[in-house]
LONU-180892 format. One record per atom (N, C-alpha, C): x, y negated, z negated. Coordinates in pm, whole numbers, plus 50000, padded with zeros to 5 digits. Layout:
N
XYZ
...
***
This chain:
456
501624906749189
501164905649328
502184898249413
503494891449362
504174883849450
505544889049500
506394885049523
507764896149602
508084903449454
508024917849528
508764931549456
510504924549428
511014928349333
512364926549246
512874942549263
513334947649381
513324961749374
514794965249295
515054979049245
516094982849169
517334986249250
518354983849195
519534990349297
519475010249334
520225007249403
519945022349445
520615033449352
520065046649348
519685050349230
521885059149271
521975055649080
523675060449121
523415074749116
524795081749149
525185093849124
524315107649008
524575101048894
523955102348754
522295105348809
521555092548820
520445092348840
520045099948960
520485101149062
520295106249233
520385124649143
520785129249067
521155143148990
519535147948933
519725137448834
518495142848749
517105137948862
516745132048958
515785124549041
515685140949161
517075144549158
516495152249269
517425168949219
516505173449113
517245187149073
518445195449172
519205201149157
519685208649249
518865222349300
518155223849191
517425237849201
516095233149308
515875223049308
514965220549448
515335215949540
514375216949695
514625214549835
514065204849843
514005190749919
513305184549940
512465185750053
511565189750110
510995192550212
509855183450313
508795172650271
508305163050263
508145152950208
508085137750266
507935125950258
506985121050268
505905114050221
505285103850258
505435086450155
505085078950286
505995065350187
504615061150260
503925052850134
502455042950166
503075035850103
502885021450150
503735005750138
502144997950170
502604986050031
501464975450055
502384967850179
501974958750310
502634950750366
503204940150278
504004931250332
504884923450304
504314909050270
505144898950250
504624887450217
503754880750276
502624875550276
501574870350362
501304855250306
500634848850413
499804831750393
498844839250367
498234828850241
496774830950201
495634836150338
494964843150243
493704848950338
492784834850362
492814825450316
491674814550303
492594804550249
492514789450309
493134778850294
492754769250170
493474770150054
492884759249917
493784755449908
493264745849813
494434734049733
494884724549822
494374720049855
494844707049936
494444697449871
493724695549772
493494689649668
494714686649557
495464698849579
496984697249470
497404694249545
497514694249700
498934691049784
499474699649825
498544713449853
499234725349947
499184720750069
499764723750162
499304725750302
498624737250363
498024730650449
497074741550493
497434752450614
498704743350669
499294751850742
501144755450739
501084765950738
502584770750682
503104774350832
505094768650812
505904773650936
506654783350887
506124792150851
507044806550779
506874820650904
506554817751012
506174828651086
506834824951241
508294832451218
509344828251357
508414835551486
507884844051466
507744855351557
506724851151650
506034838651583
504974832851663
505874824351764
506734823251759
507884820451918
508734826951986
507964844251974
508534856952031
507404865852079
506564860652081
505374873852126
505804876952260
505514887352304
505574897852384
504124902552429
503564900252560
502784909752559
502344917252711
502004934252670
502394939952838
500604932252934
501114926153050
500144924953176
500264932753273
498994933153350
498764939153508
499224931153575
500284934453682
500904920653736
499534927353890
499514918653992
498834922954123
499484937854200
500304929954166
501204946454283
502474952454227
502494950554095
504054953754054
503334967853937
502514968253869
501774975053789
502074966353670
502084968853551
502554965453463
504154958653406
503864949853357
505454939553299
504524935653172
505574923453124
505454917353014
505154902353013
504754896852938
503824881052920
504634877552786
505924870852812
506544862552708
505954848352644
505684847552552
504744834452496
505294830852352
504784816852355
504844818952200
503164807752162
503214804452017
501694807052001
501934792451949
500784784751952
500884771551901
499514769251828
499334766451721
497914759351627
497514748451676
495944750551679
495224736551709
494104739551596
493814723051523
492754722551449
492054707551437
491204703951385
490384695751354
491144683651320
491194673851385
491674662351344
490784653951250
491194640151144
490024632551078
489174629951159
488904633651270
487614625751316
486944637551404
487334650951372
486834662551449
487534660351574
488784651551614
489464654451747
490474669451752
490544674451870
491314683851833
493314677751871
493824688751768
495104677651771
495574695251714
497214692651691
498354702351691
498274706651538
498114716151489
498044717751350
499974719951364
500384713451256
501644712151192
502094715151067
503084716650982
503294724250880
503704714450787
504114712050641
504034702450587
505444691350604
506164700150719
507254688150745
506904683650858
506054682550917
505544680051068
506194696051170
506144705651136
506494713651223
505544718751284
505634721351442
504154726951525
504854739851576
506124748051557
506504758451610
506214768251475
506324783551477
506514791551403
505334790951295
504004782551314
503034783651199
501944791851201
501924795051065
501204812251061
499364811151071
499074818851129
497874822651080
497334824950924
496204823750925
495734827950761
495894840450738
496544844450650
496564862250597
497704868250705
498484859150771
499994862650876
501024868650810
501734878050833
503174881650791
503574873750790
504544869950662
506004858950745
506834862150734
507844855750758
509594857450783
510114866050662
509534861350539
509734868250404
509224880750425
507774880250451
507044893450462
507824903750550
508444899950658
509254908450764
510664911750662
511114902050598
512764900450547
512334915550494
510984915250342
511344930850242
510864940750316
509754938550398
509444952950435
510794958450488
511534950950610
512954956550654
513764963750557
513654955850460
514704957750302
514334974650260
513114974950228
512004984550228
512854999650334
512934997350469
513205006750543
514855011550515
515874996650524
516714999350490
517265008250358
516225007850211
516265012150135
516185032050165
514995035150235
514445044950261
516025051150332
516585045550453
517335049850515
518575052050430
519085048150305
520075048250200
519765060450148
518935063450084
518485075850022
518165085150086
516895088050182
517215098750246
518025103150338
518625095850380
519895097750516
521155098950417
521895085050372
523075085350356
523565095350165
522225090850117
522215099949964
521945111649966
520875115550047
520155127050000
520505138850160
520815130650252
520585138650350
519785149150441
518515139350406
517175150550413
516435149950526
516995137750613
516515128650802
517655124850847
517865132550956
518615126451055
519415112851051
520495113851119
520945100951111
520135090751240
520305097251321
519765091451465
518265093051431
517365092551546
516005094151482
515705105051601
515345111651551
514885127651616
513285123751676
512395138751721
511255139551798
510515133851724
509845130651810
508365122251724
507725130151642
507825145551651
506895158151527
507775153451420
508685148351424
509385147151294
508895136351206
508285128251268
507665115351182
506115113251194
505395104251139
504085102851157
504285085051087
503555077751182
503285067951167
501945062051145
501335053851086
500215049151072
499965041050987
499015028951010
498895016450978
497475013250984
497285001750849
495805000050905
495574990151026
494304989351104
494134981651204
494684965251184
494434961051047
495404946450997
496334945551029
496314934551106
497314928351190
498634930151116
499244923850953
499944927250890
500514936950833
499494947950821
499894961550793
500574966150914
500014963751044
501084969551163
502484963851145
502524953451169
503514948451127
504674946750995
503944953650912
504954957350791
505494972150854
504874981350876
505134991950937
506384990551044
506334985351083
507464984751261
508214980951175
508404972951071
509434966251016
510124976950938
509374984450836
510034993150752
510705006550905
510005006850960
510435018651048
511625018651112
512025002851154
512894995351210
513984994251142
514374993850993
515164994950881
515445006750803
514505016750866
514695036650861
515705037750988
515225031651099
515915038351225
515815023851302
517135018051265
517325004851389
517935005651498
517704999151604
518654998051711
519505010651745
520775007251635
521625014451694
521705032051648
520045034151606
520085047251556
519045055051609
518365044951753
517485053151811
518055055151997
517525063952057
518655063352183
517345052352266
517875049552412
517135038252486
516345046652550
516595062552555
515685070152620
514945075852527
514745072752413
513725077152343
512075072052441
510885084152408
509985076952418
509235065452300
508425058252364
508085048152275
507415053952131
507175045752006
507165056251903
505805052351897
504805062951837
503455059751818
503215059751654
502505045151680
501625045751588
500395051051564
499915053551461
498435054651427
497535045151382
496265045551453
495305041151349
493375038951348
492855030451311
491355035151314
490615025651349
489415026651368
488665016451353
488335008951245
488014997451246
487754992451097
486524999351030
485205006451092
484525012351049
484835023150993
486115034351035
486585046051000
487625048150920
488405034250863
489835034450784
489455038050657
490605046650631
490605049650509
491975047050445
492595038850533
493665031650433
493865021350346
492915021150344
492315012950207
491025014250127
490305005550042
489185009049998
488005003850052
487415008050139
486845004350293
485614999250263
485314992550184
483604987250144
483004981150216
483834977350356
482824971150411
482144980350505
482874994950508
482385002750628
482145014050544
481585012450369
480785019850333
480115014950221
478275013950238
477505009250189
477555016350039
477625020850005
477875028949848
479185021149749
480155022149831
481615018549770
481185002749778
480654997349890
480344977749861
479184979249731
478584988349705
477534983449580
477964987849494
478934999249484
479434999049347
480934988049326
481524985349412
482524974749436
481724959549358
480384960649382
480224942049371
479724947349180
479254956749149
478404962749017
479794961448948
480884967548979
482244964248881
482254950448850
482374946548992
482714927748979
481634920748901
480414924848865
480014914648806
480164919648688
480574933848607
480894937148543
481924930448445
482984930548506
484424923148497
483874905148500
482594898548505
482064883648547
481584882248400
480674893948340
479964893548264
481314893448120
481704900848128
483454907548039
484134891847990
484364887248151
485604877148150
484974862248133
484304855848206
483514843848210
483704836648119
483324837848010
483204832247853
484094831147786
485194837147829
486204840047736
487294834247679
488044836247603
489244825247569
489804825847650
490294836447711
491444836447855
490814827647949
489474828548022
489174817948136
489024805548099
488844800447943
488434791147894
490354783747906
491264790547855
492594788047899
493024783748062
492754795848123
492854786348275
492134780848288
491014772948227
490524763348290
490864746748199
491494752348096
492454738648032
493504734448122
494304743548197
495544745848275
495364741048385
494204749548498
494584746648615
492844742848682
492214733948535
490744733148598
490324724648698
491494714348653
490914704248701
491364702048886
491824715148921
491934715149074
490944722649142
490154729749092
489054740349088
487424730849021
486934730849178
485834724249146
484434732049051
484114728248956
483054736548887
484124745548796
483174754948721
483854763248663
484744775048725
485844777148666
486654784848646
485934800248610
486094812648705
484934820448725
485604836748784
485394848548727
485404860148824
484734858148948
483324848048975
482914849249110
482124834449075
483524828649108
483434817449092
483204806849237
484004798549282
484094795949427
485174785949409
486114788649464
486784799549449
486864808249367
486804823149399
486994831749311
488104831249205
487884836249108
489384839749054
490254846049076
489894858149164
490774864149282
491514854949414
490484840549439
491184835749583
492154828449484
491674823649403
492974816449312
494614822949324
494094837449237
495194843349198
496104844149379
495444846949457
496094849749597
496724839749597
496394825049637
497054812649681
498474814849533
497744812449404
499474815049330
500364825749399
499814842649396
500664844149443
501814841849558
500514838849670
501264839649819
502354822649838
502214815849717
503054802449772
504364807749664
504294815949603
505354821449486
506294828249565
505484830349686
506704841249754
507554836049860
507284822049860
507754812149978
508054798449913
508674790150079
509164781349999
508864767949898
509634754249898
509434747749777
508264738849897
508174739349991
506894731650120
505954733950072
505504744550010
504544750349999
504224761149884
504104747849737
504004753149629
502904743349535
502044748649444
501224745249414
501784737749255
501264729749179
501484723549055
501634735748944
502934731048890
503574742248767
502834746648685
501394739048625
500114747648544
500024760148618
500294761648768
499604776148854
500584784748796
501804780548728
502714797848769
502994793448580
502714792748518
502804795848406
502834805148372
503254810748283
503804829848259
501894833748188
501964821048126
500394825648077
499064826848155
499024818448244
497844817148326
498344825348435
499284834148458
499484845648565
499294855748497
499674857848354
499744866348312
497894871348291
497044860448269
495624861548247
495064865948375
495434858448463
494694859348622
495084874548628
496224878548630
496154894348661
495584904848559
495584901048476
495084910648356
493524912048456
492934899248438
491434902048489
491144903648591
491854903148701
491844907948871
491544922448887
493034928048777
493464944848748
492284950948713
491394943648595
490074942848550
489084945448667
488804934248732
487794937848836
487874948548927
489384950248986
489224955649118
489404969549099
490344973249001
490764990248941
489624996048845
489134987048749
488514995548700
487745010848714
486965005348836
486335017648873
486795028348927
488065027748964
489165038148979
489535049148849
489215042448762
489835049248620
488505050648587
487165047748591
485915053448548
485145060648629
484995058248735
483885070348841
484555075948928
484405088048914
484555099249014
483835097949117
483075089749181
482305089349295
483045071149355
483795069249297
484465054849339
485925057349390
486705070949324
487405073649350
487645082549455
486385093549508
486285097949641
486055083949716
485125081349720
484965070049838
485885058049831
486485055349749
487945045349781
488855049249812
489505062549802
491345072549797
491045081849843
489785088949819
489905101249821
490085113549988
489525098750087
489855106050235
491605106950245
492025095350230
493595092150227
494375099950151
493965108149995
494395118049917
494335129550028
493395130650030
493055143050132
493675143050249
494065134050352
494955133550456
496595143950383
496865135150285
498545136050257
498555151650201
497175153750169
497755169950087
497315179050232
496295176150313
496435188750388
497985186450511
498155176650506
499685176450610
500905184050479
500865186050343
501555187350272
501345205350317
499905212350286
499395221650285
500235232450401
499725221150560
500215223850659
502345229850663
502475219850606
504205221850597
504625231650514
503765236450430
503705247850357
504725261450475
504225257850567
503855272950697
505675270150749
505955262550714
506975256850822
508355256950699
509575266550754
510985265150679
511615251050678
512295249050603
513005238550536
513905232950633
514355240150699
515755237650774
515185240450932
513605241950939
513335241051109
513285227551167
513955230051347
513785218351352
512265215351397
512525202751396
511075191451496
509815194651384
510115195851255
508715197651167
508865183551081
507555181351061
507025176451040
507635164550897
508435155450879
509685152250765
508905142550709
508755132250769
508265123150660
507205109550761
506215106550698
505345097850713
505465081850661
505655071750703
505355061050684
503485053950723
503045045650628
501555040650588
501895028950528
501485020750647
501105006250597
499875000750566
499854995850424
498565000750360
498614984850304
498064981250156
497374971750110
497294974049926
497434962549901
497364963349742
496794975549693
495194972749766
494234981449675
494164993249722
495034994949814
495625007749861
496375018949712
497715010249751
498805010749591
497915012149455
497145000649407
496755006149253
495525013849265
494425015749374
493525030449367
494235035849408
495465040149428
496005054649425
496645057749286
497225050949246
497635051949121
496745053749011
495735043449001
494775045548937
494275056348905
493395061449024
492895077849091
493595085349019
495105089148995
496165097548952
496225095448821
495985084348707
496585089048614
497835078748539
498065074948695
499395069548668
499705051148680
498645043248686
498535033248752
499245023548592
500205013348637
500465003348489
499954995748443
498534990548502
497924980748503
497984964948522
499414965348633
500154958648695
499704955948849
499544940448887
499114942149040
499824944049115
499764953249245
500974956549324
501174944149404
502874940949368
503684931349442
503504934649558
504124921649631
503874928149822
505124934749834
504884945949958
505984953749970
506214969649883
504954967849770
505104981449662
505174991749734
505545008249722
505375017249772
505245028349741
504525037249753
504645051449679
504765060149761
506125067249693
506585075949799
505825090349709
505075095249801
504985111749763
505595121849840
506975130649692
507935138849779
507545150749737
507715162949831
506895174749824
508365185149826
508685191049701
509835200249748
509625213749699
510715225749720
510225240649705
511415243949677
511265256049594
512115261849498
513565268049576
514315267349559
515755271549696
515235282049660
515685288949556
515535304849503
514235309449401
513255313749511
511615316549386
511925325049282
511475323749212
511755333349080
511615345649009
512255352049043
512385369049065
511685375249030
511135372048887
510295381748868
508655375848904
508495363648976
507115362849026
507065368649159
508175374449222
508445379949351
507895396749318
508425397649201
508335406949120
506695411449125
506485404649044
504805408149024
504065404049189
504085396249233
503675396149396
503615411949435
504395416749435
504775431049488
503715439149486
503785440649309
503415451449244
501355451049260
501405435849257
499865432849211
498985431649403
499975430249466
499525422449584
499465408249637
499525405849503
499335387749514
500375377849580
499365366249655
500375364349743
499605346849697
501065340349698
500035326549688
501075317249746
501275310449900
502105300049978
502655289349877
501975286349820
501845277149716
502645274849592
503055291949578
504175290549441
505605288749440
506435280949395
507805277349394
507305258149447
506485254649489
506135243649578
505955229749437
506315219349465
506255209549382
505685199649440
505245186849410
505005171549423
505315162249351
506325155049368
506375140649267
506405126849335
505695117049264
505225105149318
506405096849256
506845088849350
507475076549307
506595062549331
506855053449266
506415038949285
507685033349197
507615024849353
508735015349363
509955020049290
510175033749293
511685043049271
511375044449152
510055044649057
510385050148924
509125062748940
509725071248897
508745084748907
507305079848810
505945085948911
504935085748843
504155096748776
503605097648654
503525109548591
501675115248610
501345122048662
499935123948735
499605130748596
498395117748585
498075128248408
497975140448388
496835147548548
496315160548491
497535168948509
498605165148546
499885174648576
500595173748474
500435169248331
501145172348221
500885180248144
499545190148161
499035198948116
500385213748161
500415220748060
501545229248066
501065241448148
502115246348272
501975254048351
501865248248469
501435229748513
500865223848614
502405213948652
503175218648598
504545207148619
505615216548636
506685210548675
507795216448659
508735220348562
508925232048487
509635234948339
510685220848337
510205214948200
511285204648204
510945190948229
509805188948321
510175175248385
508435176948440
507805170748342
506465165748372
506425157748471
506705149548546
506685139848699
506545154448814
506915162848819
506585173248918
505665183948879
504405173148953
503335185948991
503885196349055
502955213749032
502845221649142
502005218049212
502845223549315
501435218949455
499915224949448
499935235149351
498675239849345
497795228149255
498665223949127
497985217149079
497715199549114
498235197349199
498035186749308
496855192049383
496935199249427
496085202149554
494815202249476
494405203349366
493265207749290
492815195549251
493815188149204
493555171449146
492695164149252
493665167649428
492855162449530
491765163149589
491725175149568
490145181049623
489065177049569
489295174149427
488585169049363
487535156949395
488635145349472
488375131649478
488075133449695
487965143749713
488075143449876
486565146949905
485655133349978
484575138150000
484365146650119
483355153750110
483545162250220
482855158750337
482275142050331
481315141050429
480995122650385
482705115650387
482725102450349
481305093050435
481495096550532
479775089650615
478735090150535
478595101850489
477225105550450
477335104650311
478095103350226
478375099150104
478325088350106
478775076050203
478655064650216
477235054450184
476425065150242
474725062950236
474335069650161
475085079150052
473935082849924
474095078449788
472995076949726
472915071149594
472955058249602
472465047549748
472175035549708
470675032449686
469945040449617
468935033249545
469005032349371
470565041449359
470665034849236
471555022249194
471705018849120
472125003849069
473055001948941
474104994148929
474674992648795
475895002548825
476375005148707
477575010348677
477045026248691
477815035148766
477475052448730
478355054148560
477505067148535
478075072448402
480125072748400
480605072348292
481575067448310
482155082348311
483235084848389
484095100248432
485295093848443
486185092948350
487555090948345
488015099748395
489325094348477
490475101348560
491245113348441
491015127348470
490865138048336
492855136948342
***
């Protein structure tokens, strides 16, 4: 869960076998967890965290557009300052643990780090498909050429502009471009993540895992270990739904791991063993039901599956080499974004996604279809958009292998990591409800765990 260690860029050798010659690359989509963040919720001040962090420059750069009286619209330059509770309930300057009152973040804020990889992130993207692969523009072309979108979280926007910004900076967009649009939803309607709070089905089977994973873990030698380690900062027992959770735990380790020595918790927290436990049983709670119900996996991925294959579907219609179609998508998304998608697929390591993870899904088509299926097309009538067409998933640049696509005939001769698009498209449909609202509200009068339907 803490900063991605990403790989160098892929050489010569590898850039060969990664991207056949015998295929086109034709679509992109890159879903990215955002970047480094301050805890969602303030602990440990009991060890000597601080409660307020100066890791966030940008809070002495905001920008924002006003109605002036008679001019129409300008801009409102500011920057942002913390106020909180003094010992005696006075209000006074919240400051950071060196006395700093500039640049301090909100709870659950991007910071400077969080901005540094996502950039890293874009810059990466812009190495490979521009200067390696040559598959986007150098400059940044019409807006049909890209698709942007982010969840309404403040941080997810903001990882987004950042990676987009390190695809196409400054000096690679013109000043007369129009402004670039983002996307995005209401918090009731997102589906860029696993939306439980804006669907009553997915929150009751969401809390039925968790106590699942309470009942599992609780007792055990592993919690009975972190709580030799790091109990005695954690009031009461050491707990899946505990108070603090064992999830808010694991957050505060991670999020002070990814920043500096101001703001780091006592060496029992990062022990290879008591991280290594906290994530085992997090991975436990929160994925499980990704890899067991088919009705957890529509209503957590399965609108967001369904977005990426019918824009895939769509590009189907559209040549390789036209311009202003449709190239590649950036999605600033969220952990549980990253491992229920993986999960969902087949392909998940049972690893929590670092901040910054990403999965790129690339969609390519055969240069030259294969003669004699041109062949039989002819003769039989048969016509199917779909054949010569591939999909392969990367995370974090290592190809992911979609279980049901290792079944023979559903991959690419040779190289199981490339689905056909048919057999993608089939995997997806699968998990795509057709009526997430109204699925949202059915089957809550039952209770507990559904029958178990592993990811086939």
């Amino acid at each position: 869960m803490t900063t991605l260690d990403p790989r160098p860029p892929y050489s010569p050798d590898e850039l060969a076998a990664l991207y056949p010659s015998n295929l086109q690359l034709h679509l992109v989509h890159v879903i990215f967890r955002h970047g480094e963040r301050t805890p969602v919720v303030s602990r440990f001040q009991n060890a000597g965290l601080a409660p307020f962090w100066p890791y966030c420059q940008a809070a002495s750069r905001f920008k924002a557009a006003v109605m002036e009286p008679r001019a129409g619209w300008s801009f409102l330059t500011f920057q942002r300052r913390m106020e909180t509770f003094g010992k005696k309930g006075e209000n006074v300057v919240a400051t950071g643990p060196g006395g700093e009152r500039g640049n301090v973040c909100l709870l659950g804020e991007l910071t400077d780090r969080g901005r540094e990889t996502t950039l890293q992130l874009g810059q990466r993207l812009r190495h490979l498909y521009i200067r390696q692969l040559g598959f986007l523009p150098e400059n940044l072309g019409s807006q049909s050429e890209y698709y942007l979108r982010a969840s309404p979280i403040t941080r997810a926007i903001e990882s987004l502009e950042q990676v987009f910004i390190g695809l196409y900076p400054s000096t690679n967009r013109s000043p007369t471009d129009p402004p670039a649009t983002i996307y995005t939803r209401s918090f009731a309607e997102e589906n860029l993540y696993p939306n439980d709070s804006g669907c009553k089905r997915l929150r009751q089977l969401t809390r039925a895992f968790s106590k699942l994973a309470a009942e599992k873990w609780n007792d055990s030698p592993e919690m009975q270990h972190l709580q030799s380690r790091i109990g005695k900062w954690v009031d009461g027992k050491i707990a899946v739904d505990g108070h603090p959770s064992l999830f808010g735990i694991f957050d505060s380790v991670n999020s002070t791991l990814a920043h500096g020595e101001a703001t780091k918790l006592p060496n029992e927290f990062y022990e290879p063993r008591v991280r290594e436990i906290m994530s085992d049983i997090n991975v436990d709670e929160w994925y499980r039901g990704f890899n067991q119900s088919s009705e957890y996996r529509r209503l957590g991925v399965g609108s967001l599956l369904g977005d990426v294959k019918d824009r895939m579907l769509a590009s189907v219609k559209h040549d390789t080499n036209e311009d202003g179609r449709l190239k590649i998508g950036l999605m600033g998304c969220h952990d549980t974004t990253i491992g229920g998608l993986l999960a969902s697929l087949g392909g998940f390591d049972e690893k929590w996604p670092p901040f910054t993870s990403s999965i790129a899904f690339e969609m390519f088509r055969e240069k030259e279809r294969n003669k004699s299926r041109g062949v039989f097309s002819k003769l039989f009538g048969a016509k199917n958009e779909e054949e010569g067409w591939y999909v392969r998933l990367r995370y974090n640049d290592k190809p992911v292998y979609v279980k049901s696509c290792r079944v023979t005939g559903r991959h690419l001769e040779g190289d199981e990591s490339f689905c056909t698009l048919t057999a993608f498209k089939e995997i997806v449909e699968r998990m795509v409800p057709q009526d997430w609202k109204g699925e949202c509200l059915s089957n809550v009068d039952k209770t507990g765990i559904p029958p178990i339907e592993e990811v086939e």
